[in-house]
N, C-alpha and C positions, 0 to 999 in steps of 0.2 A: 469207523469202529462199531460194533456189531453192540445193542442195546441189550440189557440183561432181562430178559422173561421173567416176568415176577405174576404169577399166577394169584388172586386177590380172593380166597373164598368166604363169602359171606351168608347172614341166614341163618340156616339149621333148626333143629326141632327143639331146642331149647324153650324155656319161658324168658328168655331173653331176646329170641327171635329179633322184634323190632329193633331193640338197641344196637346188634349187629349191623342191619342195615344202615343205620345212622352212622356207625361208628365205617365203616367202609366205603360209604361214599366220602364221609372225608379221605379217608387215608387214599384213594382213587385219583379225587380229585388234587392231593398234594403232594403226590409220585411224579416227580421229573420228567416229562416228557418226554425230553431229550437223553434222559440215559435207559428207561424203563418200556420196556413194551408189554401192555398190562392183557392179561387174561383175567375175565371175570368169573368165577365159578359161582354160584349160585345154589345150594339147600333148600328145599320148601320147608314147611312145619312138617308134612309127612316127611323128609326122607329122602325126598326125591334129588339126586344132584344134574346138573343145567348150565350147558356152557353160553354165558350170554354176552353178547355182541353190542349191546345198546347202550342207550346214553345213562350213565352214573345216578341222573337226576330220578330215572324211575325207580334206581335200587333203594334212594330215599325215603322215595313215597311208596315203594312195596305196589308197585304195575311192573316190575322188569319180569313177573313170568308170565304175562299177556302178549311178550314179544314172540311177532311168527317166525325169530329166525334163533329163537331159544331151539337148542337141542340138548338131548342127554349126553352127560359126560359121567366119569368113574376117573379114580386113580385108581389103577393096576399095582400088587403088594409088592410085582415081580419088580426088580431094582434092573432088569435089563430095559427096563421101558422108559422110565423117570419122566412120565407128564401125564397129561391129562387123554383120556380117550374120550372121543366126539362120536358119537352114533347117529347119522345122517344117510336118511334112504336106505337102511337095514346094510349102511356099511361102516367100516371101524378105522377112523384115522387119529394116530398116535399126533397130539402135540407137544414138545416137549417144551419143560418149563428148567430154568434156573434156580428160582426158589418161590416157596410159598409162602404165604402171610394170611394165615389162618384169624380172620377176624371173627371169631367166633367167641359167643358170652356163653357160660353155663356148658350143660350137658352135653354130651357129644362135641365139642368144641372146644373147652378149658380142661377136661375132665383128664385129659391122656391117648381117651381116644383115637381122634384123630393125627394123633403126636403118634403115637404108637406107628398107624397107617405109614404114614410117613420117612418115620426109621425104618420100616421094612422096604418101602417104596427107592429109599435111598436120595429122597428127595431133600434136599438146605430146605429149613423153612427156619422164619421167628418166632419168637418166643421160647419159651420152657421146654425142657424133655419129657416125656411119660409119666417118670414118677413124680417129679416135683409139681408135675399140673393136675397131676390125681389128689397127691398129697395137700396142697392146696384148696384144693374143691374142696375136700371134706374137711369141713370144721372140728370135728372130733378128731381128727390124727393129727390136723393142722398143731391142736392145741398137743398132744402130746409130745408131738418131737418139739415144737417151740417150747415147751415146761422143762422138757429132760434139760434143754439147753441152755436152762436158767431164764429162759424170756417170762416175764409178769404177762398174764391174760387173767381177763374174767374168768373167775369160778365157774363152772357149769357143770350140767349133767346131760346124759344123753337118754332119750326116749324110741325106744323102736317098734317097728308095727305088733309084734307080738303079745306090747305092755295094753295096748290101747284097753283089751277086756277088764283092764284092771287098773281104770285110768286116772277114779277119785282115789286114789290111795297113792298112787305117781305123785300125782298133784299135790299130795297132803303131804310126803316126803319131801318133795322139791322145793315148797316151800318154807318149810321146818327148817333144810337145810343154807337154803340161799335167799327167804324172805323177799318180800315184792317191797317195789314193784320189778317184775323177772319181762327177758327181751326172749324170745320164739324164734326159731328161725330154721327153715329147712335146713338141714347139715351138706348137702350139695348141691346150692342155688348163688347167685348172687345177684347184683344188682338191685338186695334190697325186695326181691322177691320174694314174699311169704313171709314177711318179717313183721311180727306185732309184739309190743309193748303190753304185760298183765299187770294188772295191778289190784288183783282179786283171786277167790277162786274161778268161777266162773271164767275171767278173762282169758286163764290159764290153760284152761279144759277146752275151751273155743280156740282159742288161737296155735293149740296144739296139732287140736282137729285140722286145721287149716293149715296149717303146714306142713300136713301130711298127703296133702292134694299137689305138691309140688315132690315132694321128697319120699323115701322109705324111713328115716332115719331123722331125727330134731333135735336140735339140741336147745339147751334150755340153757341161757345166760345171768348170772347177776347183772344188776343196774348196777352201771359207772358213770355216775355225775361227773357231770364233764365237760369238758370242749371235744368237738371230732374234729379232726387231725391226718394227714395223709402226706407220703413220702413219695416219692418217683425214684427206683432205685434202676439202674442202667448200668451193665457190665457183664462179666463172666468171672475171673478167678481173682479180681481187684475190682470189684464193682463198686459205684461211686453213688450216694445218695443229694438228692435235690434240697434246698431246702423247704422247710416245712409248711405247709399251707392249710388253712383252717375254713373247716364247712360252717357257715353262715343258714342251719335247716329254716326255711319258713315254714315246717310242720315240727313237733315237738320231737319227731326225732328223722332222722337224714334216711326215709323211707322212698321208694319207687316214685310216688306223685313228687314229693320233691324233687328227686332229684333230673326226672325226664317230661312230667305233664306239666307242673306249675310255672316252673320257669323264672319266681321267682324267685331261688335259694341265694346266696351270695359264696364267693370265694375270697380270701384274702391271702394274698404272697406278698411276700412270709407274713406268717402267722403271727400274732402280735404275742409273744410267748417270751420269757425269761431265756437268758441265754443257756444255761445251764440243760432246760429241757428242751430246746431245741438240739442240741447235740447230744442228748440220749435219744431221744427220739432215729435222728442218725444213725446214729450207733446203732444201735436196734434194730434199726429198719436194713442194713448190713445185714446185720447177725443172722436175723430171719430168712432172710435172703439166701446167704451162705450154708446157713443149716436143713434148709428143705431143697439144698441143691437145684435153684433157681439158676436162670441164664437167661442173657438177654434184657428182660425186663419183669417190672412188678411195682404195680403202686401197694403200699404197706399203708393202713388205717390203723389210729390211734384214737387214744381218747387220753388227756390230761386231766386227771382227777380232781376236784378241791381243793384235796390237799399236798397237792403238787407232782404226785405217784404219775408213774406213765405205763400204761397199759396197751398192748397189742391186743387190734381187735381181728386185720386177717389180713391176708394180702391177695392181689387178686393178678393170675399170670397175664392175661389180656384184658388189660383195663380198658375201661371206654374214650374211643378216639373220639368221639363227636366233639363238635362245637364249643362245648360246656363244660367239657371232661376236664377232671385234674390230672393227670398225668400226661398231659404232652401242654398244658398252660405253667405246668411247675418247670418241665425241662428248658420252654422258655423262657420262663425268667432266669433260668440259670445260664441263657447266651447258648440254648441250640434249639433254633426255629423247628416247626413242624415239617419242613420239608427235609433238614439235616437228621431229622429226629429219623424219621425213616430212613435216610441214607446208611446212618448208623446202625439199624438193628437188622438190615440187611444183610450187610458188610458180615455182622456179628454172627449170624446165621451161617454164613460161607466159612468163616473161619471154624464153626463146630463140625460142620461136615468135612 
């Protein structure tokens, strides 16, 4: 029986770069051997895409484009080709793939992007369609069609490059309106990228600056005291959510160093939470799901308030596979391993094409 091509592209020019890497040599090294014959595509930070042959372990440590038998590769838009083209000694051979499993965080990679490529290409891949992974990336539409849909998020507002010339009186609004301490955060970033805590003017004005080096676009959050919170939701037009499991930050809030240099944050499955809010929470994490026309998959982050309120904070189409990650540690405790977990979102992939 003939193994299914699953082309694995990892990388890209994201500020999540590294985590991609991390997050694809797992999912590499817990592909089926015996049913999967894995193509590695590989993105630099420029740009560049690389068909690579080598061992998983360097895609880790970020040496897999020092390999000499790295060549360039492209997917072609035209849907008569459906794989990867190899460009070796100024010649062009078509290999063709099954499906693709776009491990990619952030820009060009979660954005639609690449999703897009791929609709034209005609190519099955996992995860999300175009708009639901655009719609995702950005936090400000995220929150709109989640608010029309009756879902609770933080209050916020949004800041754009245009406002900067006029940026103590931003700040002096934003606060008036949503009082500190206010959370920063590039409007299409993730993993906790650009994300700072104000709790002043000043803190405000900086941390704005700074998230403008990641993004065009900021948006500015109320503080929600809290627990954080996150779902693994898996399906297409009945999709099923995990139960609930609770971030343990050893920084004051569930930032980049937490969550990938320190190493010491904690997770707890399930969440030591009331019952009642663990199935809003559920619920919810459905809803969102259903309403930004998600498929396949998406971990949903929460925050439990005080006083007992549940809040959406975002969801994110290509959560992080690594080691550590919550969404493929929640679907196992729900009784489907790492290695079924891919089988499934596979499968889920071929059924949409």
């Amino acid at each position: 029986m003939a193994k299914t091509r699953v082309a694995v592209i990892f990388g890209g020019m994201s500020n999540e770069h590294d985590i991609s890497l991390i997050s694809a040599a797992n999912v590499i090294s817990h592909l089926d051997k015996d049913k999967y014959e894995i193509i590695q595509i590989g993105i630099t930070k420029k740009g560049r895409w690389f068909f690579y042959p080598g061992d998983p372990v360097c895609i880790k440590n970020d040496s897999w484009e020092n390999d000499p038998d790295c060549v360039p590769a492209a997917i072609l838009p035209d849907p008569l080709y459906r794989g990867i083209m190899k460009i070796e000694d100024n010649r062009m051979t078509m290999v063709k793939v099954d499906v693709v499993f776009p491990v990619l965080h952030g820009k060009y990679g979660e954005d639609g992007t690449i999703q897009g490529l791929l609709d034209m290409a005609g190519i099955p891949y996992v995860g999300c369609g175009c708009f639901a992974s655009a719609a995702c990336m950005d936090k400000e539409f995220a929150h709109k069609v989640l608010e029309h849909s009756g879902v609770r998020m933080a209050r916020y507002r949004t800041v754009k490059q245009s406002e900067l010339n006029n940026l103590d009186d931003i700040c002096e609004s934003i606060a008036n309106e949503l009082s500190y301490p206010l959370f920063v955060k590039p409007a299409c970033s993730g993993s906790s990228v650009g994300v700072n805590k104000a709790s002043c003017f000043e803190d405000l004005k900086n941390a704005i600056k700074l998230a403008f080096t990641h993004d065009k676009k900021v948006i500015v959050e109320e503080f929600i005291k809290g627990r954080e919170l996150e779902c693994a939701v898996l399906g297409t037009d009945n999709p099923f959510a995990s139960e609930v499991g609770e971030i343990l930050s050893c920084n004051d809030f569930y930032d980049y160093d937490a969550k990938y240099i320190l190493g010491t944050s904690g997770l707890n499955i399930p969440a030591d939470i009331p019952k009642e809010a663990s199935i809003e929470i559920r619920d919810t994490a459905v809803k969102a799901f259903t309403a930004l026309g998600c498929f396949g998959l998406s971990r949903v982050d929460f925050f439990l308030a005080e006083n007992g309120k549940v809040y959406l904070n975002e969801l994110n189409t290509m959560p992080g596979f690594t080691a550590i990650s919550m969404y493929p540690k929640l679907m196992e405790n729900l009784g489907i391993p790492y290695g079924d977990l891919l089988d499934r979102l596979i499968k889920l992939a071929y059924e949409r094409n």
